[in-house]
C-alpha positions as CSV (number, residue, x, y, z in Angstrom):
1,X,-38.0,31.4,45.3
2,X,-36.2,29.3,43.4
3,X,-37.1,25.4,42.7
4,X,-34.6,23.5,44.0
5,X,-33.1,21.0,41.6
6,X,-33.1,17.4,42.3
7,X,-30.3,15.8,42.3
8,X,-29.4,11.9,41.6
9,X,-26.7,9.4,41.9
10,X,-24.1,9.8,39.5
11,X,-23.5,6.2,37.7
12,X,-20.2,5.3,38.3
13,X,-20.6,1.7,36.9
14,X,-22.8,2.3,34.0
15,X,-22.2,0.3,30.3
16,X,-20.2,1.7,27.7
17,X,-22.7,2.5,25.3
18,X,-24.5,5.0,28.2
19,X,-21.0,6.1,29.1
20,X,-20.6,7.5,25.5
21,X,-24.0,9.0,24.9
22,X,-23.7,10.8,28.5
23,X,-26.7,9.5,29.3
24,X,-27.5,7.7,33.0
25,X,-27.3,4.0,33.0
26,X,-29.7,1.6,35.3
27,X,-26.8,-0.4,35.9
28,X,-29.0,-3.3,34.9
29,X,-27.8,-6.8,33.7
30,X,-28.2,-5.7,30.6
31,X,-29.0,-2.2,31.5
32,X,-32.3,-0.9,30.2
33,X,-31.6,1.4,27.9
34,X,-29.6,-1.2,25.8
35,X,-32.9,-3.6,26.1
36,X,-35.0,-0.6,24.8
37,X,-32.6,-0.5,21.6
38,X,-32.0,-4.1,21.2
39,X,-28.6,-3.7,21.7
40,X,-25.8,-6.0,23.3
41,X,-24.4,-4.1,26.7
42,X,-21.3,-4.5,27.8
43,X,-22.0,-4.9,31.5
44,X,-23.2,-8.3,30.0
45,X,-20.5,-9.2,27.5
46,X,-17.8,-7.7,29.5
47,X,-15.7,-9.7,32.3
48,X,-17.4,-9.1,35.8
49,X,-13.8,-8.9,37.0
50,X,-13.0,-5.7,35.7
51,X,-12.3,-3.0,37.6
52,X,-14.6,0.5,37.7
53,X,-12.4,2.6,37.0
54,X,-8.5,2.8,35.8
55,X,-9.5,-0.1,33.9
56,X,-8.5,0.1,29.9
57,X,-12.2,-1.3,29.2
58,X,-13.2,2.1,30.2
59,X,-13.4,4.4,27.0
60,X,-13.3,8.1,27.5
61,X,-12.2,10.8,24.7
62,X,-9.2,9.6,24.2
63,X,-9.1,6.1,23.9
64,X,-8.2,3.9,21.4
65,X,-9.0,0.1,20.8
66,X,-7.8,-2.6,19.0
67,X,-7.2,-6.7,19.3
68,X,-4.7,-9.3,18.0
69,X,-5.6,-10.6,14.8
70,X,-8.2,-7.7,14.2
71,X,-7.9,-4.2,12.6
72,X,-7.6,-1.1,14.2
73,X,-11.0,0.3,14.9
74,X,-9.7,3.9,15.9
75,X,-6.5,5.6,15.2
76,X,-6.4,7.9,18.2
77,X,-9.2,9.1,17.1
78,X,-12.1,10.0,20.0
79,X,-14.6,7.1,20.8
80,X,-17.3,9.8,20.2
81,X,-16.5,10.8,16.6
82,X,-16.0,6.7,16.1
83,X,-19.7,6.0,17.1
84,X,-20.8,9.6,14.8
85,X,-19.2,7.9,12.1
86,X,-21.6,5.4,9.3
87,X,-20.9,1.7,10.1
88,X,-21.1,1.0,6.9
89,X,-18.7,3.7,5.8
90,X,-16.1,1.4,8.3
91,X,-16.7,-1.4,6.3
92,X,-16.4,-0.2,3.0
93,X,-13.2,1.7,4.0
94,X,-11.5,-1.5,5.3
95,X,-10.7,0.1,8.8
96,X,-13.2,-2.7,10.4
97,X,-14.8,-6.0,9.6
98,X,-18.6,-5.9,8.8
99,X,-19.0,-8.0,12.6
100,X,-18.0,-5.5,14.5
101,X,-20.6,-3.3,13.2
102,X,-23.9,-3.5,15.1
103,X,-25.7,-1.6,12.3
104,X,-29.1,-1.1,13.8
105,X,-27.9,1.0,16.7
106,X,-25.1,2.8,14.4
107,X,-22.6,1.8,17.0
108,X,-19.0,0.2,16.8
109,X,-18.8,-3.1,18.7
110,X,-16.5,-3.8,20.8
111,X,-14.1,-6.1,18.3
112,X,-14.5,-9.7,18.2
113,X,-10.9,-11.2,18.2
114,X,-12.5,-15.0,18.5
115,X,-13.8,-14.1,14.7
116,X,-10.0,-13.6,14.1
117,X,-8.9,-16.8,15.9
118,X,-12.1,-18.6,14.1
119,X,-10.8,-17.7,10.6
120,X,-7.1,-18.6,11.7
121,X,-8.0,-22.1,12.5
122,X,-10.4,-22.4,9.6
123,X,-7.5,-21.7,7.8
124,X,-5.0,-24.0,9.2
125,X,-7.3,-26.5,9.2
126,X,-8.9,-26.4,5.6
127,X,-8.4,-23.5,3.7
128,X,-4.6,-23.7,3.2
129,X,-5.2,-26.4,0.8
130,X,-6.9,-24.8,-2.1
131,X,-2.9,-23.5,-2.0
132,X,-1.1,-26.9,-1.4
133,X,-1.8,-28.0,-4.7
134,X,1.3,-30.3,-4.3
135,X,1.6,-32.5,-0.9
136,X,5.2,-31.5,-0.4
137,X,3.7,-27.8,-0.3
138,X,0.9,-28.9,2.3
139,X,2.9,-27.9,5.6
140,X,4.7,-24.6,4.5
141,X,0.7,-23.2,4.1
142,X,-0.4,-24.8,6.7
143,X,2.4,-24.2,8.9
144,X,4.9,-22.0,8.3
145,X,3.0,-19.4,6.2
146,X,0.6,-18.5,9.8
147,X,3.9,-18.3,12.3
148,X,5.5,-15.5,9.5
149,X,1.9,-14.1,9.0
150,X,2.0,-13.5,13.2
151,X,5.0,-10.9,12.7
152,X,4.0,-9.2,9.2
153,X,0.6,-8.1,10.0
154,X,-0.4,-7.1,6.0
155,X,0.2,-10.5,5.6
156,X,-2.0,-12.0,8.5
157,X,-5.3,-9.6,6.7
158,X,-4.5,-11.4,3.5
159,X,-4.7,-14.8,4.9
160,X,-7.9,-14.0,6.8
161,X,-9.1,-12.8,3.3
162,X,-8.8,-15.9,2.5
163,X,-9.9,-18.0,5.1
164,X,-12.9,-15.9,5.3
165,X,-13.7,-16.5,1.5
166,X,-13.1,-20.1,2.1
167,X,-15.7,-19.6,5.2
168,X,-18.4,-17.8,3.2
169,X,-17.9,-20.9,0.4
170,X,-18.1,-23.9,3.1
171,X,-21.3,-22.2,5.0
172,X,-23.6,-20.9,2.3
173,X,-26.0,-20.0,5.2
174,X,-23.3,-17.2,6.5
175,X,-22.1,-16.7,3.0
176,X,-22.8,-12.9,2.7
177,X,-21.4,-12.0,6.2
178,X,-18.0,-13.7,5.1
179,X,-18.0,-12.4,2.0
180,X,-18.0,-9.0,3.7
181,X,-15.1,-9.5,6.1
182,X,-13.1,-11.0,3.2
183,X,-13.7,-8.0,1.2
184,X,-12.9,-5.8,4.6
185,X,-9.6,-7.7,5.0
186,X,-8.6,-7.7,1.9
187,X,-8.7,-3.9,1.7
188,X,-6.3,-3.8,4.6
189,X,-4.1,-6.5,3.0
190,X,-4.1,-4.3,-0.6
191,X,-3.7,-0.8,1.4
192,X,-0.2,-2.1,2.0
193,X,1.0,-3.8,-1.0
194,X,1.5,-1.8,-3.6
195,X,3.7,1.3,-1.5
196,X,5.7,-1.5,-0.4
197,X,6.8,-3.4,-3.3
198,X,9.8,-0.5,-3.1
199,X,10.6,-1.7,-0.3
200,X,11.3,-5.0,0.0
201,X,14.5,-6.1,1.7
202,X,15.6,-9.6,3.0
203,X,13.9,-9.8,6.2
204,X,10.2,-9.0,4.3
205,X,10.6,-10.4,0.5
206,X,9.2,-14.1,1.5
207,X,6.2,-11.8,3.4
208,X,5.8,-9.7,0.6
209,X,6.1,-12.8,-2.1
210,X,3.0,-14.7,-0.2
211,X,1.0,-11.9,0.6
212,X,1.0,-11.4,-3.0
213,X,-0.1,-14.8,-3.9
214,X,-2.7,-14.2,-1.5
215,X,-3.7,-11.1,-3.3
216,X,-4.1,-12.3,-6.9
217,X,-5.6,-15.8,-6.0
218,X,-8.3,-13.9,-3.9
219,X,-8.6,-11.5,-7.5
220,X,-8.7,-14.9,-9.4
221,X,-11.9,-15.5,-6.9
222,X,-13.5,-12.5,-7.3
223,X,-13.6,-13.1,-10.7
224,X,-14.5,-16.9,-10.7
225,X,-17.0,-16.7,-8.5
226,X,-18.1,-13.0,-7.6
227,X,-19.5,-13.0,-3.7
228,X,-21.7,-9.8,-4.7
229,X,-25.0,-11.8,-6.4
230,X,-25.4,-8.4,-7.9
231,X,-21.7,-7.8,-8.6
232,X,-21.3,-7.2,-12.4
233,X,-17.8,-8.1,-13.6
234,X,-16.3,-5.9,-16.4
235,X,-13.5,-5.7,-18.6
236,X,-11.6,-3.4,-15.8
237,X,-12.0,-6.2,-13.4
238,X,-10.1,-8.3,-15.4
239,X,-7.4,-6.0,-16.3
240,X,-7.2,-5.1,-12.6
241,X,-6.2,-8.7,-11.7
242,X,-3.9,-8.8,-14.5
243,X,-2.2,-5.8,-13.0
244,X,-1.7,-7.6,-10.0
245,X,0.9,-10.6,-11.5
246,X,4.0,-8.5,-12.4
247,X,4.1,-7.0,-8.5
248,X,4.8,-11.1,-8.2
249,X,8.0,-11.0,-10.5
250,X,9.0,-7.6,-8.8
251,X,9.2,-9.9,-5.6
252,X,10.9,-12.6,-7.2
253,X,13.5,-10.2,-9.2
254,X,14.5,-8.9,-5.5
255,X,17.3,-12.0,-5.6
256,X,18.2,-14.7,-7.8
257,X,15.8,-17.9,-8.2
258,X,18.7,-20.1,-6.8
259,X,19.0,-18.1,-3.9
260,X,15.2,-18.3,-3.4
261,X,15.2,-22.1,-3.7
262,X,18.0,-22.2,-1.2
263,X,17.2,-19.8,1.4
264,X,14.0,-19.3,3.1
265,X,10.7,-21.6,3.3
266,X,9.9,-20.8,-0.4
267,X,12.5,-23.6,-1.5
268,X,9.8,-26.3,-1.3
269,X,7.6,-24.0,-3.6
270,X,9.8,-22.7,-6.4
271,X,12.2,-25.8,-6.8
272,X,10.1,-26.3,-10.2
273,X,9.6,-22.7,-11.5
274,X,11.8,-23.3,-14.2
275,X,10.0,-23.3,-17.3
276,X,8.9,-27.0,-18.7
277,X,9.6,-28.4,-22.3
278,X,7.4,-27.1,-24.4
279,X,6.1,-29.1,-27.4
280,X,4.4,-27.1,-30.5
281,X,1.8,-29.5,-32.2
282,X,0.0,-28.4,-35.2
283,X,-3.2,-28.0,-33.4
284,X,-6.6,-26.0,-34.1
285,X,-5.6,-24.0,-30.9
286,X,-1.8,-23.2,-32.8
287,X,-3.4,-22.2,-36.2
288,X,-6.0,-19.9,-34.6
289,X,-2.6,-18.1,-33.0
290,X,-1.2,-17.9,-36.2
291,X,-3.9,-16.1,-37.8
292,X,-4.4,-13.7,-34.7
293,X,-0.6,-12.5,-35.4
294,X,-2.2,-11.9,-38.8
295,X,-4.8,-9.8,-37.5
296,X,-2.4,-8.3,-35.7
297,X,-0.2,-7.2,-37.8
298,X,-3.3,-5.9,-39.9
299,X,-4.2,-3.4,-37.1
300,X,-0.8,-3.0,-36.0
301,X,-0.7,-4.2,-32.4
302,X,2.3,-5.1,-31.3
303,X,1.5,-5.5,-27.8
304,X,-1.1,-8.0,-29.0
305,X,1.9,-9.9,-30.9
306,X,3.5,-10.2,-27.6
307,X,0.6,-11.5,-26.3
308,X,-0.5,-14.1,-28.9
309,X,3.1,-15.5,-28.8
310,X,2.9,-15.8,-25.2
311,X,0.0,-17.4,-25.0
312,X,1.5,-19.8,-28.3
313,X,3.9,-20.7,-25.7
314,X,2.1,-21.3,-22.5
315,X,-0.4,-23.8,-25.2
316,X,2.8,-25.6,-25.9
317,X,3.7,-26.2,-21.9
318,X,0.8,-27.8,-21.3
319,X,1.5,-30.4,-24.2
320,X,2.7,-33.4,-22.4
321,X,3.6,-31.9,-19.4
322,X,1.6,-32.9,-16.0
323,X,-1.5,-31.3,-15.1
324,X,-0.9,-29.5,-12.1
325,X,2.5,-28.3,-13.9
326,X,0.9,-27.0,-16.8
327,X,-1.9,-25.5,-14.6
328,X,0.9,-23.3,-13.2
329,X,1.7,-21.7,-15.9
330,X,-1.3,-21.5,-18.2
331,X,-2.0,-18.9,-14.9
332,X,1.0,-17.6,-14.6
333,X,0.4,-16.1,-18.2
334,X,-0.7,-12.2,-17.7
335,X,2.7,-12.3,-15.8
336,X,4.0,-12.3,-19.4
337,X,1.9,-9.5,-20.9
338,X,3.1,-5.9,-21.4
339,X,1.3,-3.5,-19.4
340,X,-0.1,-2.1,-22.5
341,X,-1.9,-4.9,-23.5
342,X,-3.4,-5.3,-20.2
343,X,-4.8,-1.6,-20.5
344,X,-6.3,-2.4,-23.7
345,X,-8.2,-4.9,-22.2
346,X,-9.3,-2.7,-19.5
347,X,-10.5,0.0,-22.1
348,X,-12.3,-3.0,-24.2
349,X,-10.2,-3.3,-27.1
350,X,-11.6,-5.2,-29.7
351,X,-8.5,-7.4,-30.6
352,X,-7.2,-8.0,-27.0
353,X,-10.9,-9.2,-25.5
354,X,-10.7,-11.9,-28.5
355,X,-6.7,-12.8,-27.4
356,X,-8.7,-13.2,-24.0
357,X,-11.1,-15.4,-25.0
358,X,-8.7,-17.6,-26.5
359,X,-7.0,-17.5,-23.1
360,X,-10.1,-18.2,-21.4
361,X,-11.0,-21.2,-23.4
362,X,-7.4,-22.7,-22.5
363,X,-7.9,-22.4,-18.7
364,X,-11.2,-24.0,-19.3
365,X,-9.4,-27.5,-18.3
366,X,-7.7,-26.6,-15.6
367,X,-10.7,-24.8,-13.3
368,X,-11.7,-28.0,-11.9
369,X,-8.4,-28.0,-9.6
370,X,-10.1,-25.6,-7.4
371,X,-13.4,-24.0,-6.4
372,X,-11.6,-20.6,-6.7
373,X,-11.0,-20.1,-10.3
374,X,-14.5,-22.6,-11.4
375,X,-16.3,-20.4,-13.6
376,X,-13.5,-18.0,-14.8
377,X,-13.3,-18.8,-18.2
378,X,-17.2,-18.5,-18.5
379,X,-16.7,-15.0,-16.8
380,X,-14.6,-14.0,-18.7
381,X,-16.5,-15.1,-21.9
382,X,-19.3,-13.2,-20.6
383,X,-17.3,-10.5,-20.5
384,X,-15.8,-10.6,-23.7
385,X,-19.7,-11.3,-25.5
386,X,-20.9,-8.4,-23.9
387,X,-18.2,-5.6,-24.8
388,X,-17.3,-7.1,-27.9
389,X,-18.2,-5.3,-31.7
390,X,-20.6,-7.6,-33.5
391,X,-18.4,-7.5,-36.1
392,X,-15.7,-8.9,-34.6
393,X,-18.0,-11.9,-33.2
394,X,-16.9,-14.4,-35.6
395,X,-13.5,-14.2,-34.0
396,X,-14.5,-15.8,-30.3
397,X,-17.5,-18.3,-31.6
398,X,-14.6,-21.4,-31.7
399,X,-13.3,-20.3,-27.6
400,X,-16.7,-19.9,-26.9
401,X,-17.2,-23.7,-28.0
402,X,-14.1,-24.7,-26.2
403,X,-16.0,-23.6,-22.4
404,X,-18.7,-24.7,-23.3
405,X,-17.4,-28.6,-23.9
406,X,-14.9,-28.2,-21.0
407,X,-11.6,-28.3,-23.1
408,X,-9.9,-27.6,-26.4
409,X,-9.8,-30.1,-28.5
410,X,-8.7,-30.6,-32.2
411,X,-12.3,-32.2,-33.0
412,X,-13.6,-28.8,-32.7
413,X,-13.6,-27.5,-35.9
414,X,-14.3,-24.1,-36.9
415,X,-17.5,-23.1,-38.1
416,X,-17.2,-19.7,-39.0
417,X,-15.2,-18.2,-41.5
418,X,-12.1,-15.7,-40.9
419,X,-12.6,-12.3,-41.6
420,X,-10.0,-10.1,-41.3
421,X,-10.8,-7.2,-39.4
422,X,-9.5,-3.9,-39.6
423,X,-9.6,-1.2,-36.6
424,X,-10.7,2.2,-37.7
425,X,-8.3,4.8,-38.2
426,X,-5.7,1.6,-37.4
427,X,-4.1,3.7,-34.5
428,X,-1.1,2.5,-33.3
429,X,0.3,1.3,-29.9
């Protein structure tokens, strides 16, 4: 005779996390089975208002979540492939923030849009003003930038980038965690950048324009001050953020600058974008440019003319002209460089990582106007030391005094000798 099989109630209002592994639930306040595996239950976390069933809080195969201010965690994708998938995986794929990640049960939380409001108002509150270098500039971060952010949503991730660097800097304590959901959002924010710079039009250029800025300052960081304490950074990593400056002109060739100063809320920001007076003293700095065209021309580098000339020029500016003036433009400078010189950085050229030291001692000054780009020029240096041929080392000893004194100075004189160096083979550009 057959054993009869014993039955048993059907949970009707069991947690999400039982719902999903088909698997009964206590119905417990939290339920058992999340206390078991020290995991948060949503019978607890959830409103007790909610409904049993018809409810969108219930997840079945085919639901899909997501919450204002926070990525999508699932694009119609089933909840049970979501919670097969590696939360870290998530993370490093930008599709979620490392907090919604409960990474000891391998589970997706359910996402945590007060994180999102958190970093908004951290942002409106203090981190806008690492960007408001000027005071007339203070309310169009503060102010205007969020209420365009709210309808161009690429640009909302690159402010919470931001805000969530600026986070992981003011609490050292959470600083990892931060770091992480910067890196998350800024993922999302670059996933949509680059395909749309052909597409800019009037009603997204000013979108595009700061979501940019927000890109390339939050390189600048990376850079500066790497959140990763085991984060190496490489000759690439600079020529990546270099890359990122001309998709800035792109923006700005959309429409005249007159137009731009007129029309829209980026007036207050370009009114000075015109180029200052430039003044071109005989300094140690101006003679050492001199005999890097000679070098040059010696290898045959023209994109490393353009590039020493530049950066001639950009010295020049910040002769006599104000601080925070000159500031903008000594950074504005790999806007100016051919795209070829940029990838000669990137592949570790031996002329163009000494042009970069140069540059690196001449934005030596200007680091202390904000805790993003302190520590650039030493990176960089770094950088340069480690890739660089011993036998062009002579070349970078005078830049390499410059950061280390904190400015360039014509007291500084040189204490090594010229030698003109010759590439072998001297292949051209």
């Amino acid at each position: 005779m057959p054993v009869k099989r014993v039955g048993h109630r059907k949970s009707r209002k069991g947690c999400l996390r039982c719902k999903a592994r088909h698997v009964k639930c206590d119905e417990q306040r939290p339920c058992g089975d999340c206390v078991r595996h020290d995991v948060p239950c949503s019978l607890v976390t959830s409103d007790d208002s909610r409904p049993s069933s018809g409810s969108g809080d219930v997840l079945n195969d085919n639901t899909t979540f997501a919450t204002a201010g926070s990525p999508v965690v699932d694009r119609r994708e089933s909840h049970r492939n979501v919670l097969s998938r590696s939360p870290l995986s998530e993370v490093s794929s930008g599709l979620v923030p490392a907090s919604f990640v409960e990474e000891s049960a391998g589970v997706i939380k359910r996402p945590e849009w007060m994180q999102s409001l958190r970093l908004l108002h951290h942002y409106c509150s203090s981190a806008y003003s690492v960007l408001a270098r000027e005071p007339e500039t203070a309310d169009l971060w503060r102010l205007v930038v969020p209420q365009i952010a709210c309808s161009h949503e690429c640009l909302m991730h690159g402010l919470l980038a931001l805000s969530a660097l600026h986070y992981a800097h003011a609490h050292p304590d959470q600083r990892r965690e931060y770091a992480i959901i910067s890196s998350a959002y800024q993922d999302l924010a670059l996933q949509h950048f680059s395909p749309c710079l052909h597409t800019i039009n009037e009603e997204n250029c000013v979108a595009f324009f700061l979501l940019a800025t927000f890109i390339v300052v939050l390189a600048l960081a990376t850079i500066a001050n790497p959140q990763d304490e085991d984060k190496v950074i490489t000759a690439k990593d600079v020529a990546s953020m270099f890359s990122l400056m001309p998709g800035l002109q792109t923006i700005l060739d959309f429409k005249p600058m007159e137009r731009w100063r007129r029309e829209g809320p980026l007036g207050v920001l370009l009114q000075q974008f015109e180029e200052p007076p430039r003044i071109s003293p005989n300094s140690m700095f101006q003679r050492r440019m001199e005999k890097l065209s000679v070098l040059a021309l010696i290898n045959d580098r023209s994109a490393c003319l353009i590039a020493i000339e530049s950066l001639s020029s950009t010295y020049a500016i910040t002769t006599n002209n104000e601080p925070l003036l000159s500031a903008r433009w000594v950074w504005a400078w790999p806007n100016t460089l051919p795209q070829l010189f940029i990838d000669m950085i990137g592949n570790s050229h031996p002329l163009a990582l000494v042009i970069l030291a140069h540059y690196a001692a001449l934005t030596r000054a200007f680091e202390h106007q904000s805790w993003l780009s302190q520590g650039w020029s030493t990176s960089v240096l770094h950088v340069v030391e480690h890739d660089l041929d011993p036998s062009w080392r002579d070349w970078i000893m005078w830049p390499k005094k410059c950061v280390e004194n904190g400015h360039i100075s014509d007291d500084m004189d040189e204490d090594t000798p010229f030698v003109a160096v010759a590439e072998p083979g001297g292949s051209e550009n």
